[in-house]
N, CA, C and O atoms as a GROMACS GRO file, in nm:
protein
  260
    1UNK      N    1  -0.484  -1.175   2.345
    1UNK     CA    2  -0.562  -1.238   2.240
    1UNK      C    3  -0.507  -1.192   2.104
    1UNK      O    4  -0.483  -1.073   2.084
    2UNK      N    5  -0.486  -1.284   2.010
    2UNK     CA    6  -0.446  -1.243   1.868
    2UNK      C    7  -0.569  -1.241   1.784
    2UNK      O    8  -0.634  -1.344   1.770
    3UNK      N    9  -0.611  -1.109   1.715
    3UNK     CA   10  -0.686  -1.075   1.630
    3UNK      C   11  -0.662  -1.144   1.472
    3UNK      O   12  -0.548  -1.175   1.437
    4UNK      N   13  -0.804  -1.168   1.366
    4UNK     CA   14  -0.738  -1.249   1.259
    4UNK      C   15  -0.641  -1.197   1.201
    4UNK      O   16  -0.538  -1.262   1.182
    5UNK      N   17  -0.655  -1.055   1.159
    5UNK     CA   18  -0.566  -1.005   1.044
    5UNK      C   19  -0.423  -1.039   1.087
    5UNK      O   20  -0.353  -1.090   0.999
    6UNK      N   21  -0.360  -1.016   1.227
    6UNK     CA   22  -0.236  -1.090   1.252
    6UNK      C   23  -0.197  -1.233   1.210
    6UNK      O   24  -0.087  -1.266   1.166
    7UNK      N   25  -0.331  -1.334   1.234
    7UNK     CA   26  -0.306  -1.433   1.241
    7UNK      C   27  -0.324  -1.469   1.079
    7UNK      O   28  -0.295  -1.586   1.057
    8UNK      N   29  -0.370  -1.389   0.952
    8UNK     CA   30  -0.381  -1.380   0.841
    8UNK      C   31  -0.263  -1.352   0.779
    8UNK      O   32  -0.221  -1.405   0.676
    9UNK      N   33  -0.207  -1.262   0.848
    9UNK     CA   34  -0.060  -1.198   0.786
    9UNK      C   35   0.059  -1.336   0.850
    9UNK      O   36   0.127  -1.400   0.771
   10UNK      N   37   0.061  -1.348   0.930
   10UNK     CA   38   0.143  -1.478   0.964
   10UNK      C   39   0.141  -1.584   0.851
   10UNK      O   40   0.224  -1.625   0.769
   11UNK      N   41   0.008  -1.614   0.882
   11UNK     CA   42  -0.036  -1.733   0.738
   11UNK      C   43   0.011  -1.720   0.612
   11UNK      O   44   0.055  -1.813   0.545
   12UNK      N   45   0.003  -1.581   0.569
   12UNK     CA   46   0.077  -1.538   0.431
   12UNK      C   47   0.228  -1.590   0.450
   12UNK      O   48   0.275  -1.688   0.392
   13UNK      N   49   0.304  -1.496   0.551
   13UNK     CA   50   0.402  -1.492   0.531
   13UNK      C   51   0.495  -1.625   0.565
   13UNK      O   52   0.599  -1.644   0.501
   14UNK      N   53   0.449  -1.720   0.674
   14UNK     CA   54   0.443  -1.857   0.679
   14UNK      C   55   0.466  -1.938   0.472
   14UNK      O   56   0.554  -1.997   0.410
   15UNK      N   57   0.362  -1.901   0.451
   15UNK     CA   58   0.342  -2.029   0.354
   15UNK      C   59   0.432  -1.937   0.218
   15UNK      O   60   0.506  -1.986   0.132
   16UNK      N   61   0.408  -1.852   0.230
   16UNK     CA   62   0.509  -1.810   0.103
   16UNK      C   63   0.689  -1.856   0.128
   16UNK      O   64   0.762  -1.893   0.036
   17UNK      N   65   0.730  -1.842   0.268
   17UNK     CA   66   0.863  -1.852   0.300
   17UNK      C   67   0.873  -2.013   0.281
   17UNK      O   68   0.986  -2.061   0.267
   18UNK      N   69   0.772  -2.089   0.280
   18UNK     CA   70   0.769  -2.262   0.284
   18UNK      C   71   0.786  -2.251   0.124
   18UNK      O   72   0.859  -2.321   0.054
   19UNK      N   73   0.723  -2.170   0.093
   19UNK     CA   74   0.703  -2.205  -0.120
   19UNK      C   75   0.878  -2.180  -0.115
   19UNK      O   76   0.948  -2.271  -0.159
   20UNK      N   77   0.936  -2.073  -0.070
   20UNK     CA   78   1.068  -2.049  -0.134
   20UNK      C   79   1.196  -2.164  -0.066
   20UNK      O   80   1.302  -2.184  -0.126
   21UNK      N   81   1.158  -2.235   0.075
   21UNK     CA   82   1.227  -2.294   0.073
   21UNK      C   83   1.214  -2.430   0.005
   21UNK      O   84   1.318  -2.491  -0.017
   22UNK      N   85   1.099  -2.483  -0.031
   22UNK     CA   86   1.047  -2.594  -0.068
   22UNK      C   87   1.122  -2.572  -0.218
   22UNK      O   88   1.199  -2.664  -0.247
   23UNK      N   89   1.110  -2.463  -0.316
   23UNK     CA   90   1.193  -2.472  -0.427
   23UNK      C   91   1.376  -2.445  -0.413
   23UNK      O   92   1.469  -2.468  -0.490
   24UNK      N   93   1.370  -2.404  -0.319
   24UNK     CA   94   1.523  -2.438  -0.303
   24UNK      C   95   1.578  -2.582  -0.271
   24UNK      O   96   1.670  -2.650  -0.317
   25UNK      N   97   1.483  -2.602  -0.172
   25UNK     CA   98   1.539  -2.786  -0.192
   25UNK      C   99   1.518  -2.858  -0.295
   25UNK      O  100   1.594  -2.951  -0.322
   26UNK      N  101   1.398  -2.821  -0.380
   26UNK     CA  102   1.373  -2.866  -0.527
   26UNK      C  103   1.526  -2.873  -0.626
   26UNK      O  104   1.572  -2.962  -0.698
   27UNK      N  105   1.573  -2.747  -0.594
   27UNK     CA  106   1.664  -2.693  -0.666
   27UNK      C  107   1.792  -2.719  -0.618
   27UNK      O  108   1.883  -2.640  -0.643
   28UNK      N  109   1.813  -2.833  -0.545
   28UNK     CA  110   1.927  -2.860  -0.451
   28UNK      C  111   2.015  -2.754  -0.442
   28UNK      O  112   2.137  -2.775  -0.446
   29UNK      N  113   1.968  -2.640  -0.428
   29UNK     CA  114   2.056  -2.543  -0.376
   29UNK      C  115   2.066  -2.534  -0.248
   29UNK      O  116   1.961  -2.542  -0.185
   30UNK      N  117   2.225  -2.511  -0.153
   30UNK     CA  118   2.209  -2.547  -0.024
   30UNK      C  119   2.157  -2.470   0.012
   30UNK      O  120   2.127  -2.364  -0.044
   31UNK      N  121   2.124  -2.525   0.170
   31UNK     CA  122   2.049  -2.406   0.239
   31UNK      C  123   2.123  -2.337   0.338
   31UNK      O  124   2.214  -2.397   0.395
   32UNK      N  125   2.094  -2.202   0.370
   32UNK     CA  126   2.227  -2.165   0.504
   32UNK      C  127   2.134  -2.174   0.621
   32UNK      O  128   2.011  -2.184   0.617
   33UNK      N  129   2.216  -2.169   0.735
   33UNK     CA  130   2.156  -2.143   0.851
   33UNK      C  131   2.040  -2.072   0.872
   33UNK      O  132   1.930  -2.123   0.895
   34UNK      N  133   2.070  -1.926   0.862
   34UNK     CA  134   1.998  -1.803   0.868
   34UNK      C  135   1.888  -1.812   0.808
   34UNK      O  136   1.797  -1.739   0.849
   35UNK      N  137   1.864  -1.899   0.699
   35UNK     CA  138   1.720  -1.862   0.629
   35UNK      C  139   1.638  -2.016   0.698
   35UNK      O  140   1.517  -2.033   0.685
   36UNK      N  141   1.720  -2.109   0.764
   36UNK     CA  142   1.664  -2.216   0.789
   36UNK      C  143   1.592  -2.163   0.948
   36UNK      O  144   1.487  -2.184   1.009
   37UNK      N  145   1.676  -2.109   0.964
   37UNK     CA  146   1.647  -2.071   1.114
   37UNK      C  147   1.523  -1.941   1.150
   37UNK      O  148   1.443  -1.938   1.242
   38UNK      N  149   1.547  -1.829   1.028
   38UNK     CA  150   1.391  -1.735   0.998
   38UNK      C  151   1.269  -1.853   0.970
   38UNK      O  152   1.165  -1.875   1.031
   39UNK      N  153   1.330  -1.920   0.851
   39UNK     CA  154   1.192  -2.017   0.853
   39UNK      C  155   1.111  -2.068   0.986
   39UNK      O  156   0.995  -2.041   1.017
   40UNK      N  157   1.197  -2.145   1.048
   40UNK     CA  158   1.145  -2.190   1.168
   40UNK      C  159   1.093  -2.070   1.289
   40UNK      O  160   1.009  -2.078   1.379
   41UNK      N  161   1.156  -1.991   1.260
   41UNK     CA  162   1.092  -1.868   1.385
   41UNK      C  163   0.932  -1.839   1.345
   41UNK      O  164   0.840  -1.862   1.423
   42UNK      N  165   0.917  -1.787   1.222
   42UNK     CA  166   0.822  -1.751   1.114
   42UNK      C  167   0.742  -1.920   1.165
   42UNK      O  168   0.657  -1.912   1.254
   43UNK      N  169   0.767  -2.038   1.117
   43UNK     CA  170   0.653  -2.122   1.147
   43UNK      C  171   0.640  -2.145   1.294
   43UNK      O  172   0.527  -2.178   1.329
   44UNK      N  173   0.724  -2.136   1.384
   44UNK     CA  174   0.679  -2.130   1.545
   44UNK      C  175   0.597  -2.013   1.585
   44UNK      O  176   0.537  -2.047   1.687
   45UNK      N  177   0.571  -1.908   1.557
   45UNK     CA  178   0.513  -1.752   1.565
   45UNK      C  179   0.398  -1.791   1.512
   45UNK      O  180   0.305  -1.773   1.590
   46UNK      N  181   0.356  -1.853   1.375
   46UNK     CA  182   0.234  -1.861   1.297
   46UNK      C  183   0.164  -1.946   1.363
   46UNK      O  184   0.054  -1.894   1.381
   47UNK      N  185   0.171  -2.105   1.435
   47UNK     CA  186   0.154  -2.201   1.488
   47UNK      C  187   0.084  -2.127   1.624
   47UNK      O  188  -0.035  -2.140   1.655
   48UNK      N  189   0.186  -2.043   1.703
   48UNK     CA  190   0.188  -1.996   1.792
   48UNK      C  191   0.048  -1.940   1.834
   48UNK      O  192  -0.036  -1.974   1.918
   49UNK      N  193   0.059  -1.841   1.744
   49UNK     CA  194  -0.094  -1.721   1.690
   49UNK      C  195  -0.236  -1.778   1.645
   49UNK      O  196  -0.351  -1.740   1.667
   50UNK      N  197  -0.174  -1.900   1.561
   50UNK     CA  198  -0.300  -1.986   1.521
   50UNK      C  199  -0.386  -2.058   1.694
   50UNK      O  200  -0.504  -2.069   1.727
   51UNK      N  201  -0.297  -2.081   1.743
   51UNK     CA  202  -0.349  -2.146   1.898
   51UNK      C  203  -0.398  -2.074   2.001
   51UNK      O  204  -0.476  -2.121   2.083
   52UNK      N  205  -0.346  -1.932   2.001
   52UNK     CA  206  -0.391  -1.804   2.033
   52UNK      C  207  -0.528  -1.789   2.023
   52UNK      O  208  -0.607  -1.782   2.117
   53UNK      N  209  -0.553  -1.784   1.896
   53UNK     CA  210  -0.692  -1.723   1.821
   53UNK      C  211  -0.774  -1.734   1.902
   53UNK      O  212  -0.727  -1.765   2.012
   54UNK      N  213  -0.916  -1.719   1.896
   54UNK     CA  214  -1.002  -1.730   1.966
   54UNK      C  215  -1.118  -1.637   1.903
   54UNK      O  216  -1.102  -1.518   1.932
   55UNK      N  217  -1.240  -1.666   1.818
   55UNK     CA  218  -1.316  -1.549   1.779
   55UNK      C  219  -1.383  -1.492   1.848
   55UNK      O  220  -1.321  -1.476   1.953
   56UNK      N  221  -1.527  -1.425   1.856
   56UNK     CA  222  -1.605  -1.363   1.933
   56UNK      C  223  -1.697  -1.487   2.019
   56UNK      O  224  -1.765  -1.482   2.122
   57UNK      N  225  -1.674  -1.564   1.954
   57UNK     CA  226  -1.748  -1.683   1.989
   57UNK      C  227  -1.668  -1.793   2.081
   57UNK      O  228  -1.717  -1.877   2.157
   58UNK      N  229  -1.548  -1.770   2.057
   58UNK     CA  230  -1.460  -1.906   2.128
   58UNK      C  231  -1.412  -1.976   2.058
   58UNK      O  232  -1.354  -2.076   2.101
   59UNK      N  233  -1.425  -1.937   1.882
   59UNK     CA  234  -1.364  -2.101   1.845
   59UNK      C  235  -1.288  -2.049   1.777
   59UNK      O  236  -1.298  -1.934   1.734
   60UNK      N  237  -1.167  -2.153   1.749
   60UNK     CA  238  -1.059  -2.149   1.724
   60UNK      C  239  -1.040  -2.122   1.550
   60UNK      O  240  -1.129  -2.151   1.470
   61UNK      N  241  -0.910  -2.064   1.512
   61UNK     CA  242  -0.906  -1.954   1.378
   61UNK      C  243  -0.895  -2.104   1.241
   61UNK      O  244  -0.820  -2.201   1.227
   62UNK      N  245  -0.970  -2.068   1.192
   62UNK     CA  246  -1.013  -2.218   1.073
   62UNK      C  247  -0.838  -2.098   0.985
   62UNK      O  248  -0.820  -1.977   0.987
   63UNK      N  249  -0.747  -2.220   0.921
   63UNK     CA  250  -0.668  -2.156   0.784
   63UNK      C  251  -0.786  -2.130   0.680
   63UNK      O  252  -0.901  -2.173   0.688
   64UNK      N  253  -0.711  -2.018   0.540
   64UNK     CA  254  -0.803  -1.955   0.474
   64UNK      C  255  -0.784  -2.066   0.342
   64UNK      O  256  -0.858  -2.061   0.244
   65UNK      N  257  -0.670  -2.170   0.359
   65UNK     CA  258  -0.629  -2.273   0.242
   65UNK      C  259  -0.728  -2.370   0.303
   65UNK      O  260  -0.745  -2.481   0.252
   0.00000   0.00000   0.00000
């Protein structure tokens, strides 16, 4: 079972890594592999954990956005 604060810290670190790639494509600066490929690990893991969740009650982890 994944507890919130994991699934809180994911969420952070998820949406901040989306803000920096989202202004890099803003910024048509290319992108490399390596950071395309953390991104996607980072949003498969967060996704992952979010489906996980489960509170004391059974229901599933609401985002804090």
């Amino acid at each position: 079972m994944t507890d919130t604060s994991q699934v809180r810290s994911l969420e952070s670190l998820f949406f901040e890594a989306r803000k920096k790639l989202e202004a890099r494509i803003l910024s048509e600066e290319p992108l490399d592999r390596k950071e395309m490929n953390e991104y996607m690990r980072l949003k498969d893991s967060y996704f992952a954990a979010r489906q996980a969740y489960k509170d004391d009650n059974g229901k599933p982890y609401k985002p804090a956005a």
